[in-house]
N, C-alpha and C positions, 0 to 999 in steps of 0.2 A: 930367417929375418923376423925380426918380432914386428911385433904390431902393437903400434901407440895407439893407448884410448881413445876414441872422441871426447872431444872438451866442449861441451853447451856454452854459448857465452851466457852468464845471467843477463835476466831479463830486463829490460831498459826499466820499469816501473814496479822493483820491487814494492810488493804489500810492505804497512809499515804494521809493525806486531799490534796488536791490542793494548797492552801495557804501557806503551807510548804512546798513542789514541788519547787513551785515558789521562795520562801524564800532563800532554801539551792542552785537553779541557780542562784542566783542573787549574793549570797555570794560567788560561785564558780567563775563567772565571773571576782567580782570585787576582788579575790584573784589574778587570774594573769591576770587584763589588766590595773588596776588601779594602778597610780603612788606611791609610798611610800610602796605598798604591794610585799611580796615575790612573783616574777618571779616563776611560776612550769613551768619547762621546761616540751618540748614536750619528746613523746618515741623517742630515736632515733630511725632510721630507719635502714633495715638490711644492709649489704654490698652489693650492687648489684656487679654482678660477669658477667660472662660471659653469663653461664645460664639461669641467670632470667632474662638479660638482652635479650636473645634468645624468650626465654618462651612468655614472653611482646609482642615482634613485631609480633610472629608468631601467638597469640592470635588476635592481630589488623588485619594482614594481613588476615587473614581468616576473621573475621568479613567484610574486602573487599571486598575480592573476593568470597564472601557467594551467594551474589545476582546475580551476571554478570556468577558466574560457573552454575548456576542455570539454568539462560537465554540461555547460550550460550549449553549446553548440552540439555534442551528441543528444541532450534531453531532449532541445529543441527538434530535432529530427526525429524521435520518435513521436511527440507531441504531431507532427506532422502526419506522419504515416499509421497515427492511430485508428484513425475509422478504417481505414484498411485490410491495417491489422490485425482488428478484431480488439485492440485492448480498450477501450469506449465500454465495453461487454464485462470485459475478463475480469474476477474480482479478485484484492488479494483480499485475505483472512492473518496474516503473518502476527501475533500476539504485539510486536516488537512496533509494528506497525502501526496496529492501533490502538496501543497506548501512548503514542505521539498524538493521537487523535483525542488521546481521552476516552478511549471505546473501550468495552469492558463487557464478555459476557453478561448476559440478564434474560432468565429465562421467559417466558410468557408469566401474565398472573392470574389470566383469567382465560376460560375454554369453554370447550360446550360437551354435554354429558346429553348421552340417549342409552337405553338396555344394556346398561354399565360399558359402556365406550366412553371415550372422551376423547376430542380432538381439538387441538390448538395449532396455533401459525405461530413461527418462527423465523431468526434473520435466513434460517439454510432452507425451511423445509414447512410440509403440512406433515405433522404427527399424529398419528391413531393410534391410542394407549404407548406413546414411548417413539411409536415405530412411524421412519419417513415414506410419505405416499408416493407410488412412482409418479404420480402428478400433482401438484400444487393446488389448491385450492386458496388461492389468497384471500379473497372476497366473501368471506362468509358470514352466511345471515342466523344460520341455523345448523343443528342435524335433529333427525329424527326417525325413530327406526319404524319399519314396516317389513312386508313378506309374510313367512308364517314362524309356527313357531320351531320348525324344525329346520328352515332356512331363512334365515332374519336380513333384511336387506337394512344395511344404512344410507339415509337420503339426508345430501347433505345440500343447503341451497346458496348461489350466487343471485344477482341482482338478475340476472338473464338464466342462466342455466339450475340444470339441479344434476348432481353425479348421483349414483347409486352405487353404494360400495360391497363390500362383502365383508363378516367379521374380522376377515386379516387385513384390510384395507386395498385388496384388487378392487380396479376399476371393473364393471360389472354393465353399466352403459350410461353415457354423458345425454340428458336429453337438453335440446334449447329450440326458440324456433318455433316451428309447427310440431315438434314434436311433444310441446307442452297447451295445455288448455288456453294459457293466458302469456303475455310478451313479458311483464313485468312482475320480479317477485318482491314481497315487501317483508314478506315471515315465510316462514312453517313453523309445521308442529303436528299435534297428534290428536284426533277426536277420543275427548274424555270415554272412558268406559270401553273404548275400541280401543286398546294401544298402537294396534299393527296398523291403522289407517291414517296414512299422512296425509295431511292439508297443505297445500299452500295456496298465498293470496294476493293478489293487487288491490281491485277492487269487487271482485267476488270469488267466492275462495272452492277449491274444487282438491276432490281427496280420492288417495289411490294404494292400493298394497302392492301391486309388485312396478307400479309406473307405466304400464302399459295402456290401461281404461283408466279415464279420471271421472267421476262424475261429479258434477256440482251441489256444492253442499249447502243447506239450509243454511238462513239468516243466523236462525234461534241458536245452532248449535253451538257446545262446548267445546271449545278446543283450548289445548294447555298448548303455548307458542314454546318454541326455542326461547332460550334466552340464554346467554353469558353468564359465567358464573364465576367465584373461585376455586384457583388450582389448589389440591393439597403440596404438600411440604414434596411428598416422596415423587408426585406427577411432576411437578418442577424440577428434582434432582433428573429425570429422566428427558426431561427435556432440554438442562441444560449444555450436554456436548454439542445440540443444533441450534444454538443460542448465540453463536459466535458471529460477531460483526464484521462487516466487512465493507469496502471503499473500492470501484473502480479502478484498475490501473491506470486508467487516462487521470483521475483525478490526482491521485499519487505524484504520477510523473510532473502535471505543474506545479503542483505544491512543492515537488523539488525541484523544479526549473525554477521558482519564485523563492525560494528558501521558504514557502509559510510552514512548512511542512514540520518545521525545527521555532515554529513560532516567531514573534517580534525580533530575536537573535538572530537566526537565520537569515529572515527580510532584509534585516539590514547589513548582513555579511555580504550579501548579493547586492546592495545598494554600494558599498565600499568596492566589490568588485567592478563595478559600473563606472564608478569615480576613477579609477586607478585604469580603466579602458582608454577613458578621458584622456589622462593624463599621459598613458604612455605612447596615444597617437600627437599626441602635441609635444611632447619630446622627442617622438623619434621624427617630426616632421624637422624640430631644430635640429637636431643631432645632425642630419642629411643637409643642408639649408649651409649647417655652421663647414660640415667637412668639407664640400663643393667648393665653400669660397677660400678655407684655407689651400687649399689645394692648386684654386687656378692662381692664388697670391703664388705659392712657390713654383707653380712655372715659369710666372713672370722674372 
């Protein structure tokens, strides 16, 4: 017995070839754009009304204010949890940063020089010849070296305190307190002709080499004070990579929660966002308002 082939029917929805594709756009085109051929007008379009006219902007508006509601509701959160958080504290340094600020490296320009030392304040740091101290000295009145000469103490003075360093800048011992002659300092310096014997003074002035014994020092005597000075070219190269400015995170953050951050533009990119908040709560309360009534109209 032979065996007949199976016969597939074709498929209800033959593909129609590409070349006919092409064919029937080409004759659809040159139907309505070529000259001599019937014009097929377009659908007209519906009656815009009030509502779709509504519907329209309050779709746009939202697509607006999508991104900035977004931003400014997570900023806000952090601005909240800031003292928490620790960013009130935390500083950025980011270049990008503060040159939106206008901020700009600028090393110190003046410092103070003792037994060829030199020390200045900066935005990151206290430097001794170049190098940052493991503690800060913001407040400084003076330095002035004393000890002997085979171990040279540098004393450097605050309004309250006086540190004593070491030639590499180790803390050596902080005195303040009881631990000094007098509560308030006004200078140091150094007794002319003694260099190793530092002075400091309020209102009567009392001098010491290694900070331990102070005794108080005559009216009459010479002392050469601390003073401020200027930095050279090369001390300033060396102090500018700690020269770097810096701003608060918490600061940051509102500045871009308020746009000022991006300046007068900014401010008021965030003012338009606020307008268009406006706007798309009082559309979406019509939009809601208008569809309830059409609505209970077509039940009726």
């Amino acid at each position: 017995m032979s065996v007949q082939p199976s016969i597939k029917p074709p498929p209800k929805h033959a593909p129609t070839p590409l070349d006919e594709r092409i064919a029937a756009a080409f004759r659809a085109w040159r139907i309505r754009y070529l000259p001599g051929n019937k014009h097929v007008p377009k659908p007209p379009k519906p009656k815009t009304n009030f509502s779709m006219f509504l519907r329209t902007w309050h779709k746009r508006a939202g697509l607006f204010a999508f991104v900035f509601m977004g931003w400014l509701g997570f900023s806000g959160f952090l601005i909240n949890q800031s003292p928490a958080w620790g960013y009130d504290v935390a500083r950025v340094k980011l270049s990008w940063v503060m040159a939106l600020y206008g901020l700009h490296p600028e090393p110190p320009g003046t410092g103070l020089m003792a037994g060829g030392h030199w020390l200045a304040e900066t935005m990151d740091a206290s430097l001794l010849d170049g190098k940052p101290l493991a503690q800060r000295i913001p407040r400084q009145l003076g330095m002035a070296i004393g000890g002997s000469a085979d171990k040279p103490l540098l004393f450097v003075a605050e309004p309250d305190k006086v540190f004593v360093l070491g030639p590499d800048g180790s803390i050596v011992d902080e005195m303040s307190g009881y631990t000094l002659p007098i509560q308030a300092i006004r200078r140091i310096g150094v007794v002319e002709g003694k260099p190793n014997k530092v002075v400091i003074q309020d209102l009567d002035a009392y001098a010491t080499t290694d900070g331990l014994a102070w005794d108080k020092l005559p009216i009459n005597s010479d002392v050469k004070w601390s003073e401020q000075v200027p930095l050279t070219d090369a001390q300033k190269a060396k102090a500018l990579p700690y020269s770097r400015p810096s701003v608060s995170l918490e600061h940051v953050l509102v500045d871009a929660h308020s746009g000022r951050i991006f300046g007068a533009f900014g401010a008021w990119v965030i003012n338009f966002v606020g307008i268009a908040a406006i706007l798309l709560s009082i559309s979406g309360v019509w939009i809601v308002v208008r569809t309830n009534k059409q609505r209970r109209q077509a039940r009726r």
